[in-house]
C-alpha positions as CSV (number, residue, x, y, z in Angstrom):
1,X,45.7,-48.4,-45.3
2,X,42.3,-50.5,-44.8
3,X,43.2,-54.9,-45.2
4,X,42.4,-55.8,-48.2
5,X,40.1,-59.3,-48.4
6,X,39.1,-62.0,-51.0
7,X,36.1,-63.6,-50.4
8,X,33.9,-65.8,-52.1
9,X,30.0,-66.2,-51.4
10,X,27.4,-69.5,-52.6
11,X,24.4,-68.7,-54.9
12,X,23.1,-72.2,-53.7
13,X,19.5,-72.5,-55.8
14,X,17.2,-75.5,-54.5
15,X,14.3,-77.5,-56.8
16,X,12.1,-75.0,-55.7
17,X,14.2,-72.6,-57.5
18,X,14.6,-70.9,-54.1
19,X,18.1,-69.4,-52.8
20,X,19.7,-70.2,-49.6
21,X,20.3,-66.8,-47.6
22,X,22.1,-66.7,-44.1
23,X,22.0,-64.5,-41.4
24,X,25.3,-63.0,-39.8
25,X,25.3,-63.9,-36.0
26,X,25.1,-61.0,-33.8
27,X,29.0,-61.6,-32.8
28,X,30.2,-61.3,-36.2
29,X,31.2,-58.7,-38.2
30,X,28.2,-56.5,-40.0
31,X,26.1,-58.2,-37.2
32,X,22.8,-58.9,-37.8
33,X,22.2,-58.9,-42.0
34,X,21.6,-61.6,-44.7
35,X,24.2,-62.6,-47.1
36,X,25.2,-65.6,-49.0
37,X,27.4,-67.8,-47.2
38,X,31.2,-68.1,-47.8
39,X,34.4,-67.2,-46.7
40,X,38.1,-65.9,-46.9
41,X,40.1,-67.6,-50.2
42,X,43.0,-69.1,-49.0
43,X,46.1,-68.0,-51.2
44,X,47.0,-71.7,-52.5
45,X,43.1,-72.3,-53.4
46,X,41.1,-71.0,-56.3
47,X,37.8,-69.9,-56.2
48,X,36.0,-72.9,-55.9
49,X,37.9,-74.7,-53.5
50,X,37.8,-72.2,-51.1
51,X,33.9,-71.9,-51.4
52,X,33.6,-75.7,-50.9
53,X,36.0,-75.6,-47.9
54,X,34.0,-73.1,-46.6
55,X,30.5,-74.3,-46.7
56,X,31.7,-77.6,-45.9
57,X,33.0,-75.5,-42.7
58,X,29.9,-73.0,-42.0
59,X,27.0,-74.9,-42.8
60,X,28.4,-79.0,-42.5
61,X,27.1,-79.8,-46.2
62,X,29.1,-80.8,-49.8
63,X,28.7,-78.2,-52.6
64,X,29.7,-78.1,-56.1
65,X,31.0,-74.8,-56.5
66,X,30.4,-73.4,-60.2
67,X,30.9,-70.4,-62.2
68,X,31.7,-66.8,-60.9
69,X,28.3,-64.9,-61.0
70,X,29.2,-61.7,-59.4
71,X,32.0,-60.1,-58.5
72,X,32.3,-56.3,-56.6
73,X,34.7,-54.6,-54.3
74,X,33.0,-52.9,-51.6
75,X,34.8,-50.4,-49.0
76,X,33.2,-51.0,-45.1
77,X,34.8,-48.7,-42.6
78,X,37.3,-51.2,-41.1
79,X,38.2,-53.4,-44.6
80,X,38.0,-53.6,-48.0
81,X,35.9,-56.9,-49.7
82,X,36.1,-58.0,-53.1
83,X,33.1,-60.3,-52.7
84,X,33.0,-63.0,-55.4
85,X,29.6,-64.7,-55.6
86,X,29.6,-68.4,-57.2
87,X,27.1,-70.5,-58.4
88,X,26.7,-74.1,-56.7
89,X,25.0,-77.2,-56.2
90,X,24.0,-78.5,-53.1
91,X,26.0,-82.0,-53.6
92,X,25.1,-83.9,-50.0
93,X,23.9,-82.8,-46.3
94,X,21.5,-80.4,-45.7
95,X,22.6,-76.6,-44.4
96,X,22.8,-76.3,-41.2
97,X,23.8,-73.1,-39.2
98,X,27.2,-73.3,-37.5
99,X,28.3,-69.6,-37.6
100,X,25.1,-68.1,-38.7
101,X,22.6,-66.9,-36.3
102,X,19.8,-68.7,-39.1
103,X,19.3,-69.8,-42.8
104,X,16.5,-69.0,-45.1
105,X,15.7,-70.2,-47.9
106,X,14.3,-67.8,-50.6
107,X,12.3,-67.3,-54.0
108,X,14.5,-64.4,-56.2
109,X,11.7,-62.3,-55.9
110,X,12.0,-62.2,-52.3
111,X,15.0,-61.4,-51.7
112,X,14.5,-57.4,-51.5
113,X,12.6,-58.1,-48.3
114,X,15.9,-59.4,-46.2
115,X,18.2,-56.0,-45.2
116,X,21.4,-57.4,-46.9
117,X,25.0,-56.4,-46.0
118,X,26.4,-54.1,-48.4
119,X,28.8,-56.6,-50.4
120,X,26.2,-58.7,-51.3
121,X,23.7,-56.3,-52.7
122,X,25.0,-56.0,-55.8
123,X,25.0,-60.1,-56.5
124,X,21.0,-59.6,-54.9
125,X,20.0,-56.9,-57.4
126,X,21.9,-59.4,-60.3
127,X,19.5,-62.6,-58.9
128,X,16.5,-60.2,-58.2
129,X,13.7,-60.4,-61.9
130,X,13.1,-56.4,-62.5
131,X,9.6,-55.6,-62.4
């Protein structure tokens, strides 16, 4: 049976109404595409603590972690992710990459043009306007 994980991912929006989109390193799992950054809930935290642990952690920054905007289970070869996309504030810091091999940041209607790991799609397609 394939591990099961809980993850949770920031929608982090700027005044330019532009996202904040992070590139996996090359040494981490599903090298080489965009998502939104996150991490593994911890059993004893809810949702939101464990996404301000974790960007507090990845990217050296406070958020304010909001609502759940997207939530999907998606089966990779090696694991199974439900992926759980919240909507936060940038509180204090700015990002900077620890773990990621870069950060972008991005207007919705760009965000088709970055080759996204599969989890996260579905949370892209949600953020993306439809033409």
């Amino acid at each position: 049976m394939k591990k099961q994980v809980k993850v949770v991912a920031a929608i982090i929006e700027n005044e330019k109404n532009e996202i904040l989109c992070a590139l996996r390193a090359p040494d981490m799992s599903i090298p080489n595409m965009w998502e939104f950054p996150g991490g593994k809930v911890k059993t004893e935290e809810s949702l939101q603590e464990a996404l301000e642990r974790e960007i507090e952690e990845e990217l050296g920054c406070t958020i304010q972690a909001g609502d759940v905007f997207n939530r999907n289970v998606h089966e990779y070869d090696a694991f199974i992710i439900e992926l759980i996309a919240l909507k936060a504030t940038l509180q204090a810091g700015t990002p900077e990459p620890k773990e990621h091999a870069r950060l972008i940041w991005l207007k919705r209607e760009n965000l088709n043009s970055l080759i996204w790991a599969p989890a996260d799609i579905p949370a892209v397609e949600e953020l993306t306007p439809s033409r």
